[in-house]
matplotlib code that plots the C-alpha trace (Angstrom):
import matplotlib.pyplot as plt

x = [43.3, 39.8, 39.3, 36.5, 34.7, 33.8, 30.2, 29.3, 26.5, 24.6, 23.1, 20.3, 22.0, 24.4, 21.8, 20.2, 23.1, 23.8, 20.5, 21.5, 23.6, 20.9, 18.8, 21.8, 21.8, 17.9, 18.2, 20.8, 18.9, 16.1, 17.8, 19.5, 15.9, 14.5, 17.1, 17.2, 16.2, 13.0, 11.9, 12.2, 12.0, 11.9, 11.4, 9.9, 9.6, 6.2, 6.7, 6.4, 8.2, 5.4, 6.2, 9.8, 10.1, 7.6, 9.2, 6.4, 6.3, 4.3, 3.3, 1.2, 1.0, -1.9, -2.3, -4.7, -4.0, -6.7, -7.0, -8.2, -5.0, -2.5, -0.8, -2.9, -2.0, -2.6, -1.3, -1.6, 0.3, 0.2, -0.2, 0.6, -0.7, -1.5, -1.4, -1.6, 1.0, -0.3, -4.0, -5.2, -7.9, -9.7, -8.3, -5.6, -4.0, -2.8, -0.4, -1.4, 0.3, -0.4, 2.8, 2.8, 4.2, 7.1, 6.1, 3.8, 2.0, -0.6, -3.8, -5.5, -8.8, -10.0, -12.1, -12.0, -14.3, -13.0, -12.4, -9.7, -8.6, -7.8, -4.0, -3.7, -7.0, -5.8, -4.7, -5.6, -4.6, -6.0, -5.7, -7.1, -8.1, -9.6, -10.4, -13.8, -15.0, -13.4, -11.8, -13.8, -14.8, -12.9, -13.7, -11.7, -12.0, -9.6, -9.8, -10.4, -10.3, -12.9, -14.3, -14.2, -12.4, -14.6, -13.7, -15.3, -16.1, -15.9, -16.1, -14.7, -13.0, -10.2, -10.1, -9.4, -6.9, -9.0, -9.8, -13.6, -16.3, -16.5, -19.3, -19.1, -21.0, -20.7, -19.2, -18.6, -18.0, -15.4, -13.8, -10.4, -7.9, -10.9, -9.8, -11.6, -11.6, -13.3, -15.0, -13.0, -15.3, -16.2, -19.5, -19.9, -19.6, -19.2, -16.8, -16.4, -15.4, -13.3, -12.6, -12.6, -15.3, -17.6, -21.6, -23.6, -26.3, -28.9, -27.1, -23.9, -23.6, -23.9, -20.9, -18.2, -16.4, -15.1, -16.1, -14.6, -17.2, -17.4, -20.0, -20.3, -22.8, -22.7, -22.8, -23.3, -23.2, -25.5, -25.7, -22.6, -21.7, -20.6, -18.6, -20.1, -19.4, -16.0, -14.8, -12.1, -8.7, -10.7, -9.1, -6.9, -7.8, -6.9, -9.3, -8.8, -10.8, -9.8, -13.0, -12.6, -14.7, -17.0, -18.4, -16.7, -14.9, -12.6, -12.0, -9.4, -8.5, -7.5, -9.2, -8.1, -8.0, -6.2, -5.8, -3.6, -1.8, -1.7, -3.3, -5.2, -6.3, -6.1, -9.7, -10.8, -14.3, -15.7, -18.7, -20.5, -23.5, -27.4, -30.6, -30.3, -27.3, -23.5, -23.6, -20.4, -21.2, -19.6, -16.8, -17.2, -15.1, -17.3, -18.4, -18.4, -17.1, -16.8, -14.7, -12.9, -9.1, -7.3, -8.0, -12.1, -14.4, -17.5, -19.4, -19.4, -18.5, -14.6, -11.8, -9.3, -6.4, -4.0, -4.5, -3.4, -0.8, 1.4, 0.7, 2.8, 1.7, 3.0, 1.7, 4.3, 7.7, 10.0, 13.7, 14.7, 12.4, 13.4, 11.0, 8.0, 5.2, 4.0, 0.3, -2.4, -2.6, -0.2, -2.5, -2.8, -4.9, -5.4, -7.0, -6.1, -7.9, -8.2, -9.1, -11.8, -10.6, -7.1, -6.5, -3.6, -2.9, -0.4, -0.3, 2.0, 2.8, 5.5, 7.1, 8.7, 12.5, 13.0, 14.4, 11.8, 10.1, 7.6, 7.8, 5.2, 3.8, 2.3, -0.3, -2.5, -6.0, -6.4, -10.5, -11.9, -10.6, -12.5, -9.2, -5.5, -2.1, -0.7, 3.0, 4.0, 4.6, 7.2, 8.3, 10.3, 11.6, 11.9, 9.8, 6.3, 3.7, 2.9, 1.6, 0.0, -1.0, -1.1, -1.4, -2.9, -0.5, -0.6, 2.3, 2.5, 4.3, 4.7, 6.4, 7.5, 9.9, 12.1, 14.8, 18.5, 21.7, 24.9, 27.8, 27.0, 23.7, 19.6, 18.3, 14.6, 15.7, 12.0, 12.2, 9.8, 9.5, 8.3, 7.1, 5.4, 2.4, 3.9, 7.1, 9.2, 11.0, 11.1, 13.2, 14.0, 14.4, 15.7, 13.6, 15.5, 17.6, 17.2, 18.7, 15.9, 17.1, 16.8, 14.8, 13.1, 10.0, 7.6, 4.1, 2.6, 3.0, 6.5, 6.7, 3.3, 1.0, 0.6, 1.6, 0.4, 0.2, -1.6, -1.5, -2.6, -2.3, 1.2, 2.4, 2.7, 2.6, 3.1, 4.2, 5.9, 7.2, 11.0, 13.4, 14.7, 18.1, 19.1, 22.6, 23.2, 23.4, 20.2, 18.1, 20.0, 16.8, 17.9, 15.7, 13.9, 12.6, 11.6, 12.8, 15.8, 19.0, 22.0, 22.9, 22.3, 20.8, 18.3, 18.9, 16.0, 15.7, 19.0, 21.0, 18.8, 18.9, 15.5, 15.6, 15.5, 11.5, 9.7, 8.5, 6.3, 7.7, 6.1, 7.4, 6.9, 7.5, 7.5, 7.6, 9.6, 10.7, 14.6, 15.2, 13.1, 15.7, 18.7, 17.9, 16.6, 19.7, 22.0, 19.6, 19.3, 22.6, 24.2, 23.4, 20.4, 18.9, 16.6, 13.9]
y = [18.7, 19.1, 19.6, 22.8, 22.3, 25.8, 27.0, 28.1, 30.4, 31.6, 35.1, 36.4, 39.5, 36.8, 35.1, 38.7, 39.9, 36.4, 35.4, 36.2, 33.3, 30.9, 31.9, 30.7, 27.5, 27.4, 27.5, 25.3, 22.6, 23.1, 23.2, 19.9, 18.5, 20.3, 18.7, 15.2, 12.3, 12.0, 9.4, 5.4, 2.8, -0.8, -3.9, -7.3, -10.3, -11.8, -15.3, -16.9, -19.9, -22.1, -21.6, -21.6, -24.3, -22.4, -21.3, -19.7, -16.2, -14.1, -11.3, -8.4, -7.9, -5.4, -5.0, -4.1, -1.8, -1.5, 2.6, 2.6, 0.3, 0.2, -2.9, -5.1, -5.4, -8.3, -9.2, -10.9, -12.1, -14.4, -17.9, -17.4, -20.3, -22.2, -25.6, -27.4, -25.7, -25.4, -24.3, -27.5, -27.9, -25.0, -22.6, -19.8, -17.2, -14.6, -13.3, -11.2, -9.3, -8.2, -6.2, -3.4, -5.8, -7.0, -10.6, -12.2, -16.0, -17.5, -17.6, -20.2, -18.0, -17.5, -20.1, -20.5, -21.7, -24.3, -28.1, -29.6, -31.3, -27.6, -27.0, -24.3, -25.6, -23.8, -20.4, -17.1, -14.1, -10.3, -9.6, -6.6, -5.8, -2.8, -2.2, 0.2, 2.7, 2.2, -0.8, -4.1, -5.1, -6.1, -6.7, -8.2, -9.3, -11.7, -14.4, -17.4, -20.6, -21.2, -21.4, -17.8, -15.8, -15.1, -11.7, -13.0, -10.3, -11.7, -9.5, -10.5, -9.2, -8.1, -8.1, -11.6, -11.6, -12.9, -16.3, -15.7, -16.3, -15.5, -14.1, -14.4, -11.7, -11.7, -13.5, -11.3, -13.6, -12.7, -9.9, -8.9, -7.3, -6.4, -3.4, -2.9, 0.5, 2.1, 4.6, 5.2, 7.3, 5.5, 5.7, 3.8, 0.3, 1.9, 0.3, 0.1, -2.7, -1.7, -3.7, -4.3, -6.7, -7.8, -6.7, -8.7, -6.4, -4.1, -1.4, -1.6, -2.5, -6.3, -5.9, -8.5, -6.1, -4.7, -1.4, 0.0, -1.0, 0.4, -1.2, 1.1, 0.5, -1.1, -5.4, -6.8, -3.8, -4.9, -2.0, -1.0, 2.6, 1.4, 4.0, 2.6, 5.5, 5.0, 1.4, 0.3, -0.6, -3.1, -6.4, -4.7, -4.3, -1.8, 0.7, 2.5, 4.4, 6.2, 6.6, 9.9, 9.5, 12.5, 9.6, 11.1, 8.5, 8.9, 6.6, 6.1, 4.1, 4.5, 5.1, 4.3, 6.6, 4.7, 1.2, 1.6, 3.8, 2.7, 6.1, 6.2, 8.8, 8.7, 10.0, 10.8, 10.1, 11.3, 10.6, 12.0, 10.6, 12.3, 11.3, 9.2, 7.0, 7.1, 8.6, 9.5, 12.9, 15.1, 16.5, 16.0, 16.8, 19.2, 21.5, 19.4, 20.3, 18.8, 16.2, 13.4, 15.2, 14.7, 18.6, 17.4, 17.2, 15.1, 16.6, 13.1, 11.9, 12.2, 14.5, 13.2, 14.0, 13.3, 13.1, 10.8, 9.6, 6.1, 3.2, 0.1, -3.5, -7.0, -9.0, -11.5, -11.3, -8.4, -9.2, -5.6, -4.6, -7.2, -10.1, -7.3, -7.4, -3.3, -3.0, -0.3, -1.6, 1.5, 3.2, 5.0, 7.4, 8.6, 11.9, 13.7, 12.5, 16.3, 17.7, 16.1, 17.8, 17.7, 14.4, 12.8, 10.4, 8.3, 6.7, 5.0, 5.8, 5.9, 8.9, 8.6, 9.8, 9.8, 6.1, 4.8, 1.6, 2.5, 6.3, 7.0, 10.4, 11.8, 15.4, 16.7, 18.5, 21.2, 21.6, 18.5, 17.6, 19.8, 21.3, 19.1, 20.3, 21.0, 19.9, 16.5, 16.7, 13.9, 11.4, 8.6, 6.9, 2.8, 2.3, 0.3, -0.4, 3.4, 3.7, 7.0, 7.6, 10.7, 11.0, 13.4, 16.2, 16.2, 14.6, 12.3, 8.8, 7.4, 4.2, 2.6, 0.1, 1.0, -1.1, 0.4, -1.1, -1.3, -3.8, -5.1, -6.4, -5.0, -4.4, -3.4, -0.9, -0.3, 3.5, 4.9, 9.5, 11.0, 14.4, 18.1, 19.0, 19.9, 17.8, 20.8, 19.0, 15.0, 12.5, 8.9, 5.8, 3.1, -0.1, -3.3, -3.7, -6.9, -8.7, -8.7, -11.8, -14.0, -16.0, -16.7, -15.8, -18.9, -16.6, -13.4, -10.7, -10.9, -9.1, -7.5, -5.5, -3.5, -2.9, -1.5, 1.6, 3.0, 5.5, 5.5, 8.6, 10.2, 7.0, 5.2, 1.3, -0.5, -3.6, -5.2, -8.0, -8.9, -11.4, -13.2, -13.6, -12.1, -10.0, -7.0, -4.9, -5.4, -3.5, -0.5, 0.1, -3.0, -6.5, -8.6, -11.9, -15.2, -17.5, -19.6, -18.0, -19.5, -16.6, -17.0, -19.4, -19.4, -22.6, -24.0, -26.8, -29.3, -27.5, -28.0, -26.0, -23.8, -22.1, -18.2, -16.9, -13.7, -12.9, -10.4, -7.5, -5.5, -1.8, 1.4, 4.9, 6.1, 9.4, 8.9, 10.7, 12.0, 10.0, 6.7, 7.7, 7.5, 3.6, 2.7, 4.0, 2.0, -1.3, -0.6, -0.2, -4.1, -5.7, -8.5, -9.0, -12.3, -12.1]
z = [59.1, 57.7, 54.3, 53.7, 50.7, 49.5, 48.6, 45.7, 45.5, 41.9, 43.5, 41.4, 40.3, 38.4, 36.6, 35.1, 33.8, 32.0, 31.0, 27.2, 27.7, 29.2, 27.0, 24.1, 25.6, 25.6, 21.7, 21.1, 22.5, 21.1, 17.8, 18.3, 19.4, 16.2, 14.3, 15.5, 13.1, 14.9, 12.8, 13.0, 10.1, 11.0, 8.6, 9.2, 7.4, 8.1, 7.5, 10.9, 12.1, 11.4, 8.0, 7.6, 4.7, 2.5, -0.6, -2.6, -4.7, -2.2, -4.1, -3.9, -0.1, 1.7, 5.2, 7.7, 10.7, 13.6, 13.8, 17.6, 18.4, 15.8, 17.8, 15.6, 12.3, 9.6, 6.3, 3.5, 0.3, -2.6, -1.7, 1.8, 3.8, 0.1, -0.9, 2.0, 3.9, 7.4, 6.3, 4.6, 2.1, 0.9, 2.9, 2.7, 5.5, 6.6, 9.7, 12.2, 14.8, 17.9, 18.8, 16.6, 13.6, 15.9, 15.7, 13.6, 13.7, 10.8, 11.1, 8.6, 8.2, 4.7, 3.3, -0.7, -3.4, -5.6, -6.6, -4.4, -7.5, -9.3, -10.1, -7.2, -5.0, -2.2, -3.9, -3.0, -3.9, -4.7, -0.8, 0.7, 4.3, 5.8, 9.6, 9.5, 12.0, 15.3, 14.2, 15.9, 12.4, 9.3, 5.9, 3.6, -0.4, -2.1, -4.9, -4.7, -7.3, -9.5, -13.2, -13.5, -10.8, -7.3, -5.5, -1.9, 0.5, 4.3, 7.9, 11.1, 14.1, 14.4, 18.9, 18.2, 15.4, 12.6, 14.9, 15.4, 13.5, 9.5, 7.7, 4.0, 2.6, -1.3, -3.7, -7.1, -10.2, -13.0, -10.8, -10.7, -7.8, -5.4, -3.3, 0.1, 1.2, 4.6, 6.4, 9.4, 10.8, 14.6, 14.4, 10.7, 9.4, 5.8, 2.9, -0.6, -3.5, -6.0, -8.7, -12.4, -13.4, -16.1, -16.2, -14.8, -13.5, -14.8, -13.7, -16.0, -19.6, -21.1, -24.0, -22.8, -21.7, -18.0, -16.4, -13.3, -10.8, -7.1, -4.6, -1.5, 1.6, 4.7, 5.3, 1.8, -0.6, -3.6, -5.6, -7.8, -9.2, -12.8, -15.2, -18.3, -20.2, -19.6, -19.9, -17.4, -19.8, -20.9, -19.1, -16.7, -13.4, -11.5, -9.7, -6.3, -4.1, -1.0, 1.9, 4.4, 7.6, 5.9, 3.7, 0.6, -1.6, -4.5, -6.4, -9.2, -12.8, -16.0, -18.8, -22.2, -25.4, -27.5, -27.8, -31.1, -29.7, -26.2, -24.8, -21.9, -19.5, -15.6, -14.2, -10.6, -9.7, -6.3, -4.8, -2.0, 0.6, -0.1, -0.2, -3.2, -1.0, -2.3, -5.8, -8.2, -9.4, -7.3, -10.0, -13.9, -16.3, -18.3, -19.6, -22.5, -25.6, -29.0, -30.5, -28.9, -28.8, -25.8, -24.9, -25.1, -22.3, -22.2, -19.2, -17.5, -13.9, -13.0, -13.8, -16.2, -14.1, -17.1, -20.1, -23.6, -21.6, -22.8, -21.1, -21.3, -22.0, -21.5, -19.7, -19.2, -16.8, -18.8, -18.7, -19.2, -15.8, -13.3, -14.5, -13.2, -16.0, -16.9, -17.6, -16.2, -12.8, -11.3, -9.2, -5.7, -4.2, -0.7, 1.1, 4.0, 7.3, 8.7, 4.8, 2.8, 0.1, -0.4, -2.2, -4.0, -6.8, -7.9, -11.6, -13.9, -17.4, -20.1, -21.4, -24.6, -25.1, -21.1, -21.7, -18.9, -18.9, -16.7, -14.7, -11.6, -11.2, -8.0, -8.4, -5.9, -5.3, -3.1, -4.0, -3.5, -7.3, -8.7, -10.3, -10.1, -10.4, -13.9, -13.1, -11.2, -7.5, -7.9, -10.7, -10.3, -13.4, -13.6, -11.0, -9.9, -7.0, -5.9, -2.8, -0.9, 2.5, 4.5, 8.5, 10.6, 10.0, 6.4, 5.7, 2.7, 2.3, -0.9, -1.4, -4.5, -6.2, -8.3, -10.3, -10.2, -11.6, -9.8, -9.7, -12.6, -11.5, -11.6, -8.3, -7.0, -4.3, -2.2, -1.0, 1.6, 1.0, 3.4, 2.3, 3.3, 1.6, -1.6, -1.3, -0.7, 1.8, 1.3, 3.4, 2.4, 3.5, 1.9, 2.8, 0.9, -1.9, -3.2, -7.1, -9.4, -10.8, -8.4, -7.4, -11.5, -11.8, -11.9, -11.9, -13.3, -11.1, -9.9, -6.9, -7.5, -9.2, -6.0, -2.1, 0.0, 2.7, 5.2, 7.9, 11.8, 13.4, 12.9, 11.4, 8.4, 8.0, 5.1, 3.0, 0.1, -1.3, -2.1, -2.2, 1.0, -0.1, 3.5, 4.0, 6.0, 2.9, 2.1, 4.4, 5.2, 7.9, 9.5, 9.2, 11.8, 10.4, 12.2, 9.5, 10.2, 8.7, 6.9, 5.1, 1.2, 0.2, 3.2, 5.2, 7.2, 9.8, 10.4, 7.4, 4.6, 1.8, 0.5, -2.3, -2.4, -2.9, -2.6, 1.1, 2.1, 4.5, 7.1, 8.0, 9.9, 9.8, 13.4, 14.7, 18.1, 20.7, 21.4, 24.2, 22.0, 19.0, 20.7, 22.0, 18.5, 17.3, 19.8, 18.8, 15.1, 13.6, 14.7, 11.2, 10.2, 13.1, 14.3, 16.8]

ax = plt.figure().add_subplot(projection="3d")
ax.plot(x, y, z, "-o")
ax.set_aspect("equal")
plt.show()
C-alpha cells in the first residue's frame, strides 16, 4: 500500500481575503521586537590576575574608550599598580583592554615625580584619560608625589595599549583632580585641563587662593582660562568641562556664596574657538544688576545654573554616609554629540528638611546654556559621584551611588538610568550592591570623589569603584572578574586569606540585537561568573 501524502496548496485568492490576518501577525512581531529588553549590562572587575594579592582602596576610577574602535578601553584607579606591586619604583598603572572590557592586563606606564623614600613613593591618583580625534592619541593627567601636588599631562597611543613611547608634556604644580577632556572631532588633536589650582601665572590672581583654571589647546596647552572673578570653593577641587567636536567646551564648578553659611552657586561657563583662540565668554550671566542677593547678576562669564544652594563639608570618612566624605566635588557635565547646544549638568547639594545628606540634581539646556531648566530633571537623594553621558541618539546615562539601608545593614547600591531627552521614560539598571561598612576606610576618598562615564556611539561605558566582597547578590547584572574566588572573604593563591578592598569595575550599556539578547540572556542569568 502507498501512503499519498496530500498537497497543500495556498492559492492567491486565499491569501487576499486573509491578509488582515497576516498583516495581525506582522504587528505582533513587531511589537514583541519593539518590546524586547534590547539592552545589555555587563560588569567587570579590572584587576587582572597579575595582581590578585593586591588589597589596596582603588578609588576614583576614569576610563578611556578609543571612539574609532571602542574594543580598546583603559582604566585607572587609586593606587592601582602602586607601591611596588608589579610596576616598581616610580611608576604607577593602569589596565587596558582590548576586547571591548572583557579582559583586562596592567600595563605599568605612568612615570611619577617623587623621592622613593616618600610614604606612598609610588602613588598616583587623580586619573583621567581621554582618547582625542580619531582616537590614535591619548592624553592623560594624574598626580603624582611630590612637595606640593603635580597634575602631569602625558600623550601616547592608544594602537598599542599605552605600551609605546610617553611624552610628558606639562607638569602643573599645586593642582588638584586634573580632568582631561577632548575634541573628538577626527580631524583635531584638541583637549582641555580642568582643574582646581593655585595662581601661578600672570593670567590669574596671586591671593593664596585657588581659581577654577581650564588650559585648552593642542600638545602642551600653556595658556589657562582663569575665573578670577569667581574663586573655585576655595580648596576644593572640582571642575569639569565637556569638549563637542564643534570646538565648544563647557565647563563646570561651584562657586561659593557663602562660606558662613555654606552657600554656593553652580555656574556654567562656555567657551567657543575665534580669532583670539579658545575664549570663555560665550554665555554670561548678566545683565548685571545690583547687590550681591542670590537673585543678582554680575554680567560675568557663566550662567549660575543654581543658585545659594547648601553644600556639605567634611572632609573626613562620615559614618552616617558609608565612610564617603561630602564636599563640592559632585559634578558632571556632558553635551550631545549631534547638538552643540543641548547640554546637561549634574551637581550635588543639600536640601534642608528633605533629611538628605547629600542629594544630586540633573537640569538641562536646550540653547547652548544661554537659559537652563527651572525644575530638576531628576534628583536622587543620599547619593554621590554623578556621572553624564549622552550617545548619538540623545539618550542620557546618568550613574550614580547611592547609599540605601536594608537588613539591617547600609549599602552603596551603583544604579546606571538610562533616559529620553527629558527623562520621561528612564530604565534602570542596577550595577552592584555592595556593604558600606566594609572594608574600613584607611584613606580620604572612600570610594571616590568621582567615576566616571562615557559614551561611543549608541553605547555607554563606564566605571566605579566598590567593594569585592563577591556573592551572586551583589551584581544583579551579573560579574566577570579575573581575581581568584573563595567567596567572602576573597581567597587568593593556595587558600590564603586577603582582606576585602575596594576594586575598580568596568561596565557597558549595550544596545543589542533580538537574536544577541536572547544568548546574553541564556549566558547572563547563571550567578558570579569567572572568566
Amino acid at each position: 500500500m502507498v501512503l499519498q501524502v496530500p498537497t497543500v496548496l495556498v492559492s492567491p485568492s486565499l491569501v487576499l481575503r486573509r491578509w488582515p490576518f497576516y498583516v495581525g501577525i506582522l504587528v505582533l512581531i513587531a511589537a514583541v521586537y519593539a518590546a524586547w529588553p534590547n539592552w545589555n549590562a555587563r560588569v567587570v572587575d579590572v584587576i587582572p590576575k597579575v595582581l590578585e594579592n593586591e588589597e589596596w582602596q582603588n578609588s576614583e576610577p576614569t576610563l578611556a574608550v578609543d571612539p574609532s574602535n571602542p574594543s580598546r578601553i583603559s582604566v585607572s584607579a587609586m593606587f592601582l599598580g602602586s607601591e611596588g606591586i608589579e610596576c616598581g619604583d616610580l611608576k604607577a598603572g593602569v589596565v587596558t583592554s582590548a576586547d571591548k572590557g572583557h579582559m583586562w592586563s596592567l600595563q605599568c606606564v605612568l612615570p611619577l615625580k617623587g623621592d622613593p623614600t616618600d610614604q606612598f613613593p609610588d602613588w598616583a591618583g587623580d586619573h583621567s584619560f581621554d582618547a582625542v580625534g580619531s582616537g590614535d592619541k591619548v592624553y592623560a593627567a594624574y598626580l603624582t608625589p611630590g612637595y606640593v601636588l603635580t597634575a602631569r599631562i602625558l600623550e601616547t597611543e592608544i594602537t598599542k595599549l599605552f605600551a609605546s613611547t610617553i611624552t610628558i608634556l606639562q607638569d602643573f604644580e599645586d593642582t588638584d583632580q586634573p580632568q582631561i577632556d577632548a575634541n573628538h572631532d577626527p580631524g583635531s588633536d584638541e583637549y582641555s585641563v580642568s582643574a582646581s589650582m593655585s595662581e601661578e601665572t600672570s593670567n590669574c590672581r596671586d591671593d593664596a587662593t585657588r581659581d577654577a583654571v581650564v588650559y585648552a589647546g593642542t600638545g602642551a596647552p600653556t595658556t589657562p582660562t582663569c575665573f578670577q572673578n569667581r574663586v573655585a570653593a576655595f580648596e576644593t577641587p572640582a571642575v569639569r568641562s565637556a569638549w563637542h567636536s564643534s570646538g565648544t567646551i563647557y565647563t563646570v564648578y561651584y562657586l561659593p556664596f557663602s562660606w558662613s553659611q555654606k552657600q554656593t552657586h553652580v555656574v556654567v561657563a562656555k567657551a567657543t574657538k575665534g580669532a583670539g583662540g579658545t575664549v570663555f565668554g560665550a554665555i554670561v550671566d548678566g545683565p548685571a544688576s545690583n547687590g550681591n542677593s542670590c537673585n543678582s547678576r554680575d554680567g560675568l562669564p557663566g550662567f549660575r545654573v543654581a543658585r545659594c544652594v547648601d553644600f556639605p563639608w567634611n572632609i573626613g570618612p562620615d559614618p552616617n554616609f558609608g565612610q564617603e566624605r561630602r564636599q563640592l566635588s559632585h559634578l558632571s557635565i556632558a553635551v550631545h554629540p549631534n547638538d552643540e547646544n543641548r547640554v546637561y549638568v549634574a551637581w550635588g547639594d543639600v536640601r534642608p528638611g528633605d533629611g538628605s545628606l547629600l542629594t544630586l540634581h540633573v537640569r538641562s539646556s536646550h540653547d547652548g546654556g544661554v537659559s537652563w531648566d527651572n525644575n530638576d530633571l531628576t534628583s536622587v537623594t543620599n547619593a554621590t559621584n554623578p556621572a553624564l553621558a549622552i550617545n548619538k541618539d540623545g539618550r542620557v546615562g546618568f550613574a550614580y551611588q547611592q547609599l540605601n539601608q536594608r537588613d539591617g545593614a547600609t549599602w552603596w547600591d551603583t544604579i546606571f538610568i538610562l533616559a529620553d531627552p527629558d527623562f520621561l521614560s528612564t530604565r534602570q539598571f542596577v550595577l552592584a550592591q555592595t556593604k558600606s561598612d566594609t572594608p574600613e576606610a584607611i584613606i580620604m576618598p572612600y570610594l571616590g570623589d568621582y567615576m566616571d562615564l562615557k559614551s561611543v556611539g549608541g553605547d555607554f561605558y563606564g566605571v566605579f569603584s566598590a567593594n569585592n566582597q563577591f556573592s551572586q547578590n551583589a551584581y544583579p547584572q551579573g560579574l566577570k572578574y579575573w581575581r581568584r574566588p573563595g567567596g567572602a572573604p576573597l581567597m587568593v593563591g593556595f587558600g590564603a586569606q586577603l582582606p576585602v578592598s575596594i576594586d575598580p569595575y568596568f561596565y557597558a550599556i549595550e544596545h543589542l540585537s533580538p537574536f544577541t539578547n536572547v544568548m546574553t540572556f541564556i549566558a547572563k542569568y547563571v550567578g558570579v561568573s569567572k572568566r
